[in-house]
C-alpha positions in Angstrom: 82.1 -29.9 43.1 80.6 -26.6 43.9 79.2 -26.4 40.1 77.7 -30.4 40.4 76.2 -28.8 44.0 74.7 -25.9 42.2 73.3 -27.7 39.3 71.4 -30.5 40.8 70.2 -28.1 43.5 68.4 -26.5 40.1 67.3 -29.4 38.8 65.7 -30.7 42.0 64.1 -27.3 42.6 62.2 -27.2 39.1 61.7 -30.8 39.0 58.1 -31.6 37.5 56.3 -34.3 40.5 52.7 -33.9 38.8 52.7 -37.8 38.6 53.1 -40.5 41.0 55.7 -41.8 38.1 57.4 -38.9 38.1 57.8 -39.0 42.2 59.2 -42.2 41.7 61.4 -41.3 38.7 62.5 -38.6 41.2 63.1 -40.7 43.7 65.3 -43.1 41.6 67.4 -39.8 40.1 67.9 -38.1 43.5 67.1 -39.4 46.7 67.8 -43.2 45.7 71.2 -45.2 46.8 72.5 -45.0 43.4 70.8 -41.7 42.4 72.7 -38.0 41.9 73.3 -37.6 45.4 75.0 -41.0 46.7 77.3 -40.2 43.7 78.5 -36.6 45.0 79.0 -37.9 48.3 81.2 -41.0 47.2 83.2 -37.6 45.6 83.6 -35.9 48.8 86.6 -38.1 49.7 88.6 -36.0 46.3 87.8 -32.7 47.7 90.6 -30.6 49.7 90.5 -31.1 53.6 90.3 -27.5 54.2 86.7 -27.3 51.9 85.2 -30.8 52.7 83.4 -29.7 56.3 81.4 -26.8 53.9 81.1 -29.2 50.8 79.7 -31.8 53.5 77.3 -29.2 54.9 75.8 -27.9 51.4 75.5 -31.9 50.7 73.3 -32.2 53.4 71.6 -29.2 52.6 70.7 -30.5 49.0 69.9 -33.8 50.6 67.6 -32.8 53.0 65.5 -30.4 50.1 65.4 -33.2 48.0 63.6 -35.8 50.4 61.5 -33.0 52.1 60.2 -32.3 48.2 59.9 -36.1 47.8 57.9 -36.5 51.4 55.3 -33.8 50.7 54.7 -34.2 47.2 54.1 -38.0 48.0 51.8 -37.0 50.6 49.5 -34.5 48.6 49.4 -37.7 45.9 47.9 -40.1 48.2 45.8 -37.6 49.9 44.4 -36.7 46.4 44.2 -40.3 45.3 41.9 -41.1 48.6 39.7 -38.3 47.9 39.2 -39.1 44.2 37.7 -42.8 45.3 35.5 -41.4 48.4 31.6 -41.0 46.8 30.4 -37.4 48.6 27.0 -39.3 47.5 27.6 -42.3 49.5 26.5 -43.3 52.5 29.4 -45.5 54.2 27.2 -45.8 57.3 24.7 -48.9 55.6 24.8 -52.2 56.3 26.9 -54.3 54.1 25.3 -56.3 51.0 25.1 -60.0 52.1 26.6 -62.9 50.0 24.2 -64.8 47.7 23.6 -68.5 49.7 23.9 -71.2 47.5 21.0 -74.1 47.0 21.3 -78.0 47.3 21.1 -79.4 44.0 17.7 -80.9 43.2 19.4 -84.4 42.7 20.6 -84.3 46.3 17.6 -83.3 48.1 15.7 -85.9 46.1 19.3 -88.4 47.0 19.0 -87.4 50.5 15.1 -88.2 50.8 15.5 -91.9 49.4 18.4 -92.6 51.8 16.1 -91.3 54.7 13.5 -93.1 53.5 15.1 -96.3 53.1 17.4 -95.5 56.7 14.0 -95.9 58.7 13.3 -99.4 57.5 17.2 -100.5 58.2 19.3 -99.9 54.9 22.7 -99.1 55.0 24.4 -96.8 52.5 27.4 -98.7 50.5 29.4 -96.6 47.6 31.8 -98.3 45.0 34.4 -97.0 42.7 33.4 -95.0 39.4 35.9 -96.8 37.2 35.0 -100.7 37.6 37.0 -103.3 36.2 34.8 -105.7 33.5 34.4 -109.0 36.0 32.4 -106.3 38.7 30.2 -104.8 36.3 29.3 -107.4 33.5 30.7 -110.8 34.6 29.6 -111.2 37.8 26.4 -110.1 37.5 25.3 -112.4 34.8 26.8 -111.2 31.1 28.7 -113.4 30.1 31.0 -112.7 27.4 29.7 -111.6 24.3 26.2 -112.2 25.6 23.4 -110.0 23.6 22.6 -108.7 27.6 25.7 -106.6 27.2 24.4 -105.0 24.4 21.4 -103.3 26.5 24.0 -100.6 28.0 26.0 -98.9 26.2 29.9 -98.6 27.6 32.1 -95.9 27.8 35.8 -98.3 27.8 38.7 -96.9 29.4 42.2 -97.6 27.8 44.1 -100.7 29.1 47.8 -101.7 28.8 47.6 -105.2 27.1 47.1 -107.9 29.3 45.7 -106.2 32.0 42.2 -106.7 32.8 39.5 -104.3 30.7 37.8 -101.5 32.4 35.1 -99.6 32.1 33.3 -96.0 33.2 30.3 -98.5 35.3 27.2 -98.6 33.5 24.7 -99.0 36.6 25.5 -99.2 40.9 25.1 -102.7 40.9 28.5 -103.7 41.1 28.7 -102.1 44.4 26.3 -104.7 45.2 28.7 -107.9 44.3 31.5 -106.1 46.2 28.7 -105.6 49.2 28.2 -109.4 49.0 31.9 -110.6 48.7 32.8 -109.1 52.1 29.9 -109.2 53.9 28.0 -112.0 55.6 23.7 -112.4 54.9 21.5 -110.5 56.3 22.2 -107.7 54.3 20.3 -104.6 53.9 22.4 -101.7 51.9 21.5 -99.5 49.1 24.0 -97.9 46.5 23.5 -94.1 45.6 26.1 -93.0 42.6 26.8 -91.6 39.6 26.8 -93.8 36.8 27.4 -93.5 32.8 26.5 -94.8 29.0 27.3 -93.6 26.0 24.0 -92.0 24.9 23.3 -88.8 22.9 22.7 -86.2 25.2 18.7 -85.5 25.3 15.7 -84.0 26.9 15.5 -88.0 27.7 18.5 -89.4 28.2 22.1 -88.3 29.2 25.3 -89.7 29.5 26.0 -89.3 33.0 23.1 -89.7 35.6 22.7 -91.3 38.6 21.1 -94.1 40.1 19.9 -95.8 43.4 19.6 -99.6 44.2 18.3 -101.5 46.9 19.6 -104.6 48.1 18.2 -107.3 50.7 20.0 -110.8 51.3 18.9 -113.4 53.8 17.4 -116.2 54.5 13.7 -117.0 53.3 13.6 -113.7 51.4 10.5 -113.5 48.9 9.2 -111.4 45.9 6.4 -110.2 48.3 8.8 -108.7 50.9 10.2 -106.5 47.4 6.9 -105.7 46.9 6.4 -104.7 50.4 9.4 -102.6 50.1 8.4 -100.6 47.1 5.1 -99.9 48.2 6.5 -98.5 51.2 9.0 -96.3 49.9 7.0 -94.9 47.2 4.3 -94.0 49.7 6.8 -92.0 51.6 8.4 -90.9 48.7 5.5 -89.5 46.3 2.2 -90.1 48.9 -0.3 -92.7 49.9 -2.7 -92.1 47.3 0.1 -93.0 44.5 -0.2 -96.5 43.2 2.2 -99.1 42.2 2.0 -102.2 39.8 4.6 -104.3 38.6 5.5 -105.6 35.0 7.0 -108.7 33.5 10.5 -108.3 32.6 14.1 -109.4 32.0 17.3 -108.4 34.1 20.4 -110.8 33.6 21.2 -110.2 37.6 17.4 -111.2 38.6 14.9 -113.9 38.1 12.2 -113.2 38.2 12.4 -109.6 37.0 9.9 -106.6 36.5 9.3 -103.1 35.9 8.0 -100.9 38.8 5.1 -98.3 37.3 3.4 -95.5 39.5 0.8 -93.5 39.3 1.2 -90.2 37.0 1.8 -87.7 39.1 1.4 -85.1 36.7 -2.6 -86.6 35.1 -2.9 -88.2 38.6 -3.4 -91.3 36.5 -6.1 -89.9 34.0 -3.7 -89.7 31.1 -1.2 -87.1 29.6 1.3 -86.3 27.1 4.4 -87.5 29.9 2.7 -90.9 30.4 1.4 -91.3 26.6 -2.1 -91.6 28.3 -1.5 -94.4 30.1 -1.9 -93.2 33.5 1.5 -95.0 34.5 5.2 -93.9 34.7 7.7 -96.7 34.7 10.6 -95.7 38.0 12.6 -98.6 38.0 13.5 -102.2 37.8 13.4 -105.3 40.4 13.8 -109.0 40.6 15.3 -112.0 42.9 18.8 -111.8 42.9 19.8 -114.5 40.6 21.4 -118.0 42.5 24.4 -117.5 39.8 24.8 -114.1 41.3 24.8 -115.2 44.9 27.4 -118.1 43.9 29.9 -115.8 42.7 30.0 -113.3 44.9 30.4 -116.2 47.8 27.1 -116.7 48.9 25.3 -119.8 49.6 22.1 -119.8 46.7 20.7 -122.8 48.8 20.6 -120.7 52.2 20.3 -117.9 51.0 17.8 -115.5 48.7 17.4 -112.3 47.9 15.8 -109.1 45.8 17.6 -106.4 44.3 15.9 -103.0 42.7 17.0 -99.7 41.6 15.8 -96.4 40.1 17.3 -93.4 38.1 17.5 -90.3 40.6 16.7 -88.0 37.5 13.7 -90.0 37.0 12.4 -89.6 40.7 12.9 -86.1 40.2 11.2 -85.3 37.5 8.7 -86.5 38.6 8.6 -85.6 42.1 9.1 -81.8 40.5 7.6 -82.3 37.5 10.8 -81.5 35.2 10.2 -82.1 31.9 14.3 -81.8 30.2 16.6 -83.8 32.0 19.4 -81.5 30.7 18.1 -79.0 33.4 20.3 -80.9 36.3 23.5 -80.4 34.4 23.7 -76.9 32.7 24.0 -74.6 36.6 21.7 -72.7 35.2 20.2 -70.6 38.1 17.6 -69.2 37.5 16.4 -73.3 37.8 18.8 -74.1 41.0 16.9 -71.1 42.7 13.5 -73.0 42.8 14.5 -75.4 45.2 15.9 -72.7 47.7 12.5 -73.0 49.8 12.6 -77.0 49.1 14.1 -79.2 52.8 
């Protein structure tokens, strides 16, 4: 016992603690529950009962040098380790860097803006699921099955079980309208703000997944000159008084009569340019009476009842309201882009 005593009091002594890994290897061998020294006590119960008070004693001793090497060596690590990250050059006494603020999105100021706009005259905002079921989004606005209409928006088609009803990724926001009409009773005044998607190659034109806003007004007596009443007002608001609007001939299966809505080129001011083909006008969106067939099926009375319908891409208003020229801009989080609109309420 006296030998194991001597020895490991030797190899404690001359034990290399450059390292924190050796400290801890140290630590483990010596000091630890199942280390060198929890082993030569368990042996003190074999030695004679005449030696074991001075065999206790130099165990203790050993102990004690052993953790006192461990404690100080431990301490002159850490102290070293917080002196080797403090910068002499620094100056911890200066404010803190503040965190980067993030922007609203161009497409949600501009989303924001219509639905004020719209809010002061008495619309409503009403959303709809993404995923819409074939009846919602084709049949019960006027496409009938295998109908050349349905062949004017391309469909991204989401995997059925057989015999299950078809479903689709919606094309446009007007089957929040039908659902709008199916549980509510005339007068209604709501608009339908949301994401919508086709399966289009991705251009500076034309993307996949944009968004649209529509406008729709049921009640009695409604007329094609209170939509055009409408739309003048909210492009005025929207774009200013001096913009003009016209409307042109054209064909929706969901409205009858149906037109185009044109404005003023904001970037020519109506003179001509590359982005209106030198027309002066920029098309914004589509209008028309709700058709009676659409009334009847979403349980409304087509005799009582009238009403108009329109809607516009969000992109599109942007663009032009900021004059963007790549619709692609609104997707890729670039920020040096995002950063523009910081200043922008």
């Amino acid at each position: 016992m006296q030998e194991n005593i001597s020895r490991l009091r030797a190899e404690i002594e001359a034990y290399d603690l450059s390292t924190p890994e050796q400290l801890d290897q140290f630590r483990i061998a010596y000091t630890g529950r199942k280390g060198q020294l929890a082993d030569l006590f368990d042996q003190l119960k074999t030695v004679p009962q005449e030696q074991r008070r001075a065999v206790g004693q130099e165990l203790n001793q050993l102990k004690q040098l052993a953790q006192s090497r461990f404690d100080e060596r431990r301490q002159e690590l850490e102290a070293s380790a917080a002196n080797t990250l403090a910068d002499p050059t620094f100056d911890y006494t200066l404010p803190t860097v503040p965190n980067a603020l993030g922007t609203r999105h161009p497409l949600s100021i501009v989303r924001e803006e219509i639905v004020r706009v719209l809010a002061r005259i008495g619309f409503n905002v009403a959303e709809g699921p993404e995923i819409e079921d074939d009846w919602h989004n084709f049949t019960a606005l006027n496409f009938p099955e295998n109908h050349p209409a349905r062949d004017m928006q391309d469909t991204f088609f989401v995997r059925r079980t057989p015999g299950e009803p078809e479903w689709v990724l919606r094309t446009h926001t007007s089957p929040v309208q039908v659902r709008v009409m199916q549980t509510q009773k005339p007068p209604i005044r709501s608009i339908m703000p949301g994401r919508v998607y086709r399966n289009e190659a991705i251009s500076a034109r034309a993307h996949m997944m944009f968004h649209q806003v529509e406008a729709l007004f049921v009640d009695e007596n409604v007329s094609f000159a209170d939509l055009k009443q409408t739309v003048y007002y909210f492009v005025q608001e929207l774009f200013g008084a001096d913009v003009q609007v016209r409307f042109r001939p054209s064909f929706f299966p969901f409205t009858e009569p149906s037109a185009e809505i044109d404005i003023t080129c904001l970037i020519c001011k109506g003179k001509g340019c590359n982005i209106c083909k030198g027309s002066g006008w920029v098309e914004i969106g589509g209008c028309g009476m709700v058709d009676p067939a659409v009334l009847e099926q979403s349980g409304i009375d087509p005799e009582r009842y009238s009403g108009y319908a329109w809607g516009m891409g969000i992109e599109r208003i942007a663009m032009l309201k900021y004059q963007i020229k790549d619709l692609r801009l609104f997707t890729e989080n670039d920020m040096r882009f995002l950063r523009q609109f910081e200043s922008v309420q």
